[in-house]
C-alpha positions as CSV (number, residue, x, y, z in Angstrom):
1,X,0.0,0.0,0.0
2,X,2.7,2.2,0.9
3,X,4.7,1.6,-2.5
4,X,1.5,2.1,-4.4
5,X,1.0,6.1,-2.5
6,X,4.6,6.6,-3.4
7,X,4.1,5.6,-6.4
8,X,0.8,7.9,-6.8
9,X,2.7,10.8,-5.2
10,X,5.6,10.4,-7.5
11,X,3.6,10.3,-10.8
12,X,1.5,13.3,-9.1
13,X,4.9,15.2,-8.4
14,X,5.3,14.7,-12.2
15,X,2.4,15.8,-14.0
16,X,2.7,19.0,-11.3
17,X,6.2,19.6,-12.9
18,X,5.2,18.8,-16.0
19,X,2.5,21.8,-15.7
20,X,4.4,23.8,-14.3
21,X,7.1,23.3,-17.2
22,X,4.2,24.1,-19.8
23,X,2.7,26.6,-17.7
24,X,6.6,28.6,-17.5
25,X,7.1,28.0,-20.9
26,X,3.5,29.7,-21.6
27,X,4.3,32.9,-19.7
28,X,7.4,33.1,-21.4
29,X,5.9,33.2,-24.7
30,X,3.4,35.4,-23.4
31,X,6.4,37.9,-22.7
32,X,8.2,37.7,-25.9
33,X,4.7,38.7,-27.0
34,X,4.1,41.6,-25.1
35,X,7.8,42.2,-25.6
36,X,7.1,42.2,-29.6
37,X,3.9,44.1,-29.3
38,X,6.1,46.9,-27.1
39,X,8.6,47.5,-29.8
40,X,5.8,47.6,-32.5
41,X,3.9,50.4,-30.9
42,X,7.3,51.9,-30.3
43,X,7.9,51.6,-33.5
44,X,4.7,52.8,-34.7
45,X,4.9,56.5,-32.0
46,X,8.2,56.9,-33.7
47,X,6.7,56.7,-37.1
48,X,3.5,58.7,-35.8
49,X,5.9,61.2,-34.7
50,X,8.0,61.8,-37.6
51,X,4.9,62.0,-40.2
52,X,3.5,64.8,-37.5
53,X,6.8,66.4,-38.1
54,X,5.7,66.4,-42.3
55,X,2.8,67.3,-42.0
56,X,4.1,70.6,-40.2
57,X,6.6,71.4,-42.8
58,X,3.9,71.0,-45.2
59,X,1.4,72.9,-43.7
60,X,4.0,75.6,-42.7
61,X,5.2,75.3,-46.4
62,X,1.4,75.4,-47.7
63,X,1.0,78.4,-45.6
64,X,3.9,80.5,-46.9
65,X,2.7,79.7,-50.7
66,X,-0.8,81.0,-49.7
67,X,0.5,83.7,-48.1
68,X,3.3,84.5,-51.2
69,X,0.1,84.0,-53.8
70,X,-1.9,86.1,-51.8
71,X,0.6,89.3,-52.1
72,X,1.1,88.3,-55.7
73,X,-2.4,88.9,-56.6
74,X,-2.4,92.3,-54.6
75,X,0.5,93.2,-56.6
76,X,-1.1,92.5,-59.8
77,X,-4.5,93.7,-58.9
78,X,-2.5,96.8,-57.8
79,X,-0.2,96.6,-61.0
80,X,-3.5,96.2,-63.1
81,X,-5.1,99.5,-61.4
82,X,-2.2,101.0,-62.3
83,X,-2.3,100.2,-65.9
84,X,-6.2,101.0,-66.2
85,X,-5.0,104.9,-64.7
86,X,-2.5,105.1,-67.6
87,X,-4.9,103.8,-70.2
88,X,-7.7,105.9,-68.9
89,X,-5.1,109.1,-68.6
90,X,-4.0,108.1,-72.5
91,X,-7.3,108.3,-73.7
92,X,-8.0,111.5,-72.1
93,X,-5.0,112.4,-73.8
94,X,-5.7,111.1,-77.1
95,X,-9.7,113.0,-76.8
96,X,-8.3,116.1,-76.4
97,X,-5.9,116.1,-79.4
């Protein structure tokens, strides 16, 4: 009776090792996962970052255009009012002669 709990406590000292051998080796995959999923996202912040970066030079970029166009056109609206004075002042001149 005595060899046969022995034996029962031996083979139950087993399967606990043996659990506790798959249960290690589960955590430890669990880890590298976590670990993996870590240096993604890290990855991925780094890669938000830098577009966030782009995305101000371009819209700093955008803005200066806009704001370069928009004195362009003043100019030439101004250049063009200009031009209308001298045509008008020509024919003025060219009624009177």
């Amino acid at each position: 009776m005595r060899g046969l709990l022995q034996a029962a406590d031996e083979k139950r000292q087993a399967s606990l090792a043996e659990l506790s051998a798959k249960h290690q080796k589960n955590i430890e995959s669990l880890e590298a996962q976590l670990n993996d999923a870590l240096s993604d996202r890290s990855k991925a912040d780094e890669s938000i970052s830098s577009l966030q970066v782009l995305v101000a030079e371009k819209e700093s970029r955008i803005a200066e255009m806009e704001a370069a166009s928009t004195g362009e056109a003043a100019r030439l609206r101004a250049a063009m009012e200009s031009v209308k004075g001298e045509i008008s002042h020509l024919k003025q001149e060219h009624v009177w002669f």
